[in-house]
TORSE-376686 format. One record per residue (C-alpha): residue in three letters; residue number from 1; x, y, z. Coordinates in steps of 0.05 Angstrom, whole numbers, plus 5000, padded with zeros to 4 digits. Layout:
# TORSE-376686
(rec 'ALA' NUM (X Y Z))
...
//
This chain:
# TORSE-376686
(rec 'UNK' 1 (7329 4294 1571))
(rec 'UNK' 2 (7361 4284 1645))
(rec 'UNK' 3 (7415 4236 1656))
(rec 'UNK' 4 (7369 4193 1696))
(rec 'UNK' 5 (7317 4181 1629))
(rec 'UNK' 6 (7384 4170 1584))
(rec 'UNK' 7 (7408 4119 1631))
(rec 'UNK' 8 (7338 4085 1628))
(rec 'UNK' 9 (7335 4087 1560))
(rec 'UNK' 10 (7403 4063 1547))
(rec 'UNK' 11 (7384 3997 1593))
(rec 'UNK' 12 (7316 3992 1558))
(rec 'UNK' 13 (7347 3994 1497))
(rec 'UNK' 14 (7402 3938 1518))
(rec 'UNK' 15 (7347 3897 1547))
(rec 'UNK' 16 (7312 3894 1481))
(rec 'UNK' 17 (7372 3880 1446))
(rec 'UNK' 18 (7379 3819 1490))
(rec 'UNK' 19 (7305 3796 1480))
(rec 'UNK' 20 (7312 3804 1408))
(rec 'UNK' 21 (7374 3770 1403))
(rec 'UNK' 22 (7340 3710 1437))
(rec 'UNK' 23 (7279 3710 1393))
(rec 'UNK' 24 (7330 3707 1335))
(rec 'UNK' 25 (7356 3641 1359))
(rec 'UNK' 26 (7285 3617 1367))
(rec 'UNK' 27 (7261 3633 1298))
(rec 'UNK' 28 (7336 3620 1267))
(rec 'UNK' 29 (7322 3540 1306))
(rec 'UNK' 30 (7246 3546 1275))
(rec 'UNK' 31 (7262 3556 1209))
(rec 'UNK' 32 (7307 3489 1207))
(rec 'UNK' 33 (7234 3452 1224))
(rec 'UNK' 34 (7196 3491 1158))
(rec 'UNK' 35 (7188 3433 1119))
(rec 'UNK' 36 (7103 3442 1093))
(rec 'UNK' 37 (7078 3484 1038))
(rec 'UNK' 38 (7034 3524 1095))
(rec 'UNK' 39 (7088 3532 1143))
(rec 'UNK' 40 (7141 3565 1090))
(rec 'UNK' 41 (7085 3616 1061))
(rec 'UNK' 42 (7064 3638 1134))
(rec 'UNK' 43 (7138 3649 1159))
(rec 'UNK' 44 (7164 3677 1088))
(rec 'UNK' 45 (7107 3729 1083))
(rec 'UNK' 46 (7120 3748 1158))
(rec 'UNK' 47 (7187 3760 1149))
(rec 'UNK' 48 (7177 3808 1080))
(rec 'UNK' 49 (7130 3844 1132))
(rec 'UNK' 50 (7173 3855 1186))
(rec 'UNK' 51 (7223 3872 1137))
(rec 'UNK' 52 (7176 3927 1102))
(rec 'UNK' 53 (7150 3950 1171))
(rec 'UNK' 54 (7227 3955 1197))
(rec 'UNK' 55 (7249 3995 1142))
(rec 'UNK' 56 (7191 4041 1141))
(rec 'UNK' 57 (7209 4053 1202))
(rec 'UNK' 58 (7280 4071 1190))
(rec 'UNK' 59 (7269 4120 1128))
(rec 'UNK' 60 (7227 4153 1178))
(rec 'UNK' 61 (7278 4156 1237))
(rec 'UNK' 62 (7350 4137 1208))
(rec 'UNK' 63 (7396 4209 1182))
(rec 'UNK' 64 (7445 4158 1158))
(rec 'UNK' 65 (7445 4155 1085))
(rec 'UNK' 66 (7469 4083 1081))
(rec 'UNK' 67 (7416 4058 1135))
(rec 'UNK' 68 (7365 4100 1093))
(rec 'UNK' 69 (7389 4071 1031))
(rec 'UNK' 70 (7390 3998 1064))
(rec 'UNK' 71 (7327 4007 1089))
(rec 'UNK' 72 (7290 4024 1017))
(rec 'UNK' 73 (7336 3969 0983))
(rec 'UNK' 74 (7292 3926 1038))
(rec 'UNK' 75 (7225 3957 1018))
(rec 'UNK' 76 (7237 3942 0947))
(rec 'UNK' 77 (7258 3875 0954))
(rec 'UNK' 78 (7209 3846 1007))
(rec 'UNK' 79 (7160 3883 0967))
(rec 'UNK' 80 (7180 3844 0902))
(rec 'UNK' 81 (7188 3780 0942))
(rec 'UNK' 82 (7121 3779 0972))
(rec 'UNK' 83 (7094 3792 0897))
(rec 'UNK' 84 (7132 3731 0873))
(rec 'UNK' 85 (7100 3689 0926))
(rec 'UNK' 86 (7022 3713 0913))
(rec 'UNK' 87 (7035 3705 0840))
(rec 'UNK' 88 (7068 3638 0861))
(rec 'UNK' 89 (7003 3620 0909))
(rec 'UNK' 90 (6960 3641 0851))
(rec 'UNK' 91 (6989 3592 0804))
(rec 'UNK' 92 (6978 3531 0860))
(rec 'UNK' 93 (6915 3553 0889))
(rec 'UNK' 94 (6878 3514 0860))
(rec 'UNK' 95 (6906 3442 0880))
(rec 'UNK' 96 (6927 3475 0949))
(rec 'UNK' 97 (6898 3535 0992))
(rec 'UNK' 98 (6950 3578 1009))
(rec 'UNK' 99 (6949 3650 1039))
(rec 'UNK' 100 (7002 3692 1069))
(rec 'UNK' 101 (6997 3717 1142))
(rec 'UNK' 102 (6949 3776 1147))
(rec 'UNK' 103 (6998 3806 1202))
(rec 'UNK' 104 (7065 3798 1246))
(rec 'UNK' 105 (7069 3754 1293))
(rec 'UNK' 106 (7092 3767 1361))
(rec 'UNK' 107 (7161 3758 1365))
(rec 'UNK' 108 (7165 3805 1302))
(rec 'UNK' 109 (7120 3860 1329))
(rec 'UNK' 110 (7161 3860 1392))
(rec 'UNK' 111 (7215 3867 1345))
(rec 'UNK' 112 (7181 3936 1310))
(rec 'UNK' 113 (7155 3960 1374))
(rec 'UNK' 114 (7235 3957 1400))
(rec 'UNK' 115 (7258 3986 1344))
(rec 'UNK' 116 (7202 4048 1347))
(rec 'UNK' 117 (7224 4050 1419))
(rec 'UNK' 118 (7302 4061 1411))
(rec 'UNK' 119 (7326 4125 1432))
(rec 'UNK' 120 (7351 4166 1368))
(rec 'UNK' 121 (7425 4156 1380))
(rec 'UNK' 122 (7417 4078 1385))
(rec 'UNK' 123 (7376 4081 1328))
(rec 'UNK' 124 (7414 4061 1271))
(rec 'UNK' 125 (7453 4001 1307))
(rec 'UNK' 126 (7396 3975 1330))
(rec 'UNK' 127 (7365 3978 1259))
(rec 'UNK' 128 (7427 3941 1237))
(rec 'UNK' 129 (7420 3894 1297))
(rec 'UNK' 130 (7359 3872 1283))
(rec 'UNK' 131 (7371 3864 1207))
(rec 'UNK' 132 (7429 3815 1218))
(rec 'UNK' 133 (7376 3782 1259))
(rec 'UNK' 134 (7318 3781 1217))
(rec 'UNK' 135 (7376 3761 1147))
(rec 'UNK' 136 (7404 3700 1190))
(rec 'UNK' 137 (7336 3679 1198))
(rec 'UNK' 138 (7306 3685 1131))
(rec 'UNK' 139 (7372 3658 1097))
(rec 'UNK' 140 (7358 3601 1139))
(rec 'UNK' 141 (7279 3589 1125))
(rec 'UNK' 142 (7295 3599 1050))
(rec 'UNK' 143 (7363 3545 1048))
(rec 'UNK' 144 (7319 3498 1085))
(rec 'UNK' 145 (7254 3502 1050))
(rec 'UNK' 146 (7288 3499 0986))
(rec 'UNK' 147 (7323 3434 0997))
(rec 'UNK' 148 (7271 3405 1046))
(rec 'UNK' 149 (7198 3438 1011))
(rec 'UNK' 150 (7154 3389 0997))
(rec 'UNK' 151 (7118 3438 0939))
(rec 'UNK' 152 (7159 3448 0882))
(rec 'UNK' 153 (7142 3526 0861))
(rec 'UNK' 154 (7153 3541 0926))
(rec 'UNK' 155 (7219 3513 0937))
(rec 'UNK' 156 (7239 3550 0868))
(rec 'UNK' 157 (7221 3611 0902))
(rec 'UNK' 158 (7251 3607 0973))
(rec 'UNK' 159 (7316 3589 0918))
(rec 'UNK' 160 (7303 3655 0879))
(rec 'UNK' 161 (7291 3688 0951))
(rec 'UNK' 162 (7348 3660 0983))
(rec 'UNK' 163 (7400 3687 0940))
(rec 'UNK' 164 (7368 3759 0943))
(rec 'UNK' 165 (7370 3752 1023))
(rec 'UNK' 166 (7446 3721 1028))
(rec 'UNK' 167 (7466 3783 0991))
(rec 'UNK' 168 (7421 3835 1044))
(rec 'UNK' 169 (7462 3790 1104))
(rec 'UNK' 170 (7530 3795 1069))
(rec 'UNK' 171 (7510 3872 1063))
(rec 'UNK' 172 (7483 3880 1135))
(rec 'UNK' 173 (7545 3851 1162))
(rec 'UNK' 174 (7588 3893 1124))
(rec 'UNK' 175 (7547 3957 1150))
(rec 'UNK' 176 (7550 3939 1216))
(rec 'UNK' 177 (7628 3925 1212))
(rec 'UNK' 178 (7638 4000 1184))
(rec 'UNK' 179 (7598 4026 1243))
(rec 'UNK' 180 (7650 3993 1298))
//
């Protein structure tokens, strides 16, 4: 690699550190206004999926033990959390139609697609970075729904959910503290 590519990856790389940062804010402000049943499933079940997809990502990329042992601790628990809301949907489906999103939206396959494109030495912070985005978020969409839901199962989920994801932020932050 010449210096001239490093240098352009380097400013890529800050460049989509700055564009995810702001769609952080965006969905961190959206998830305040997730009040409906069918708004909380679509935004929970995208955010176990970027999660998944994220981490997937970093097993396959990440030599850091911790960010590969974050990262599987992330697979596990979105995996269990989007079983707890099917089984959840299951149970109401039958007084409302409820489905979770078939895919990521944009902001969080820009997200996967920045994180695919970091060069190997940014990697792992920008793993991290994104986390402490994606955690601020959820914790967020989880608080909210659970003390603003209008479907009770649901907001006794996002309550169950919200405590698992307040303890991936606290451990995010404290990984991204060591790494400074």
């Amino acid at each position: 690699m010449t210096a001239e590519s490093d240098k352009h990856g380097s400013f890529r790389n800050l460049v989509d550190k700055g564009v995810d940062a702001a769609g952080g804010m965006i969905g961190q402000a959206g998830a305040t206004m997730v009040n409906t049943a069918d708004d909380f499933v679509e935004q929970v079940s995208i955010s176990d999926k970027y999660e998944i997809a994220a981490a997937q990502i970093a097993l396959e990329r990440s030599s850091s033990t911790p960010v590969r042992e974050l990262a599987q601790r992330m697979i596990d628990d979105h995996s269990h959390n989007s079983q707890e809301l099917e089984r959840t949907l299951q149970e109401i489906r039958p007084e409302q139609n409820l489905h979770p999103a078939a895919a990521l939206d944009s902001r969080r396959e820009s997200m996967i697609d920045h994180l695919r494109a970091a060069q190997d030495s940014d990697f792992d912070d920008t793993y991290l970075d994104q986390q402490l985005l994606a955690h601020q978020e959820a914790v967020t969409l989880t608080a909210h729904y659970r003390d603003n839901g209008d479907q009770p199962q649901l907001t006794a989920l996002a309550g169950k959910a919200h405590t698992v994801i307040a303890n991936h932020l606290d451990h995010v932050k404290s990984m991204r503290e060591a790494r400074r």
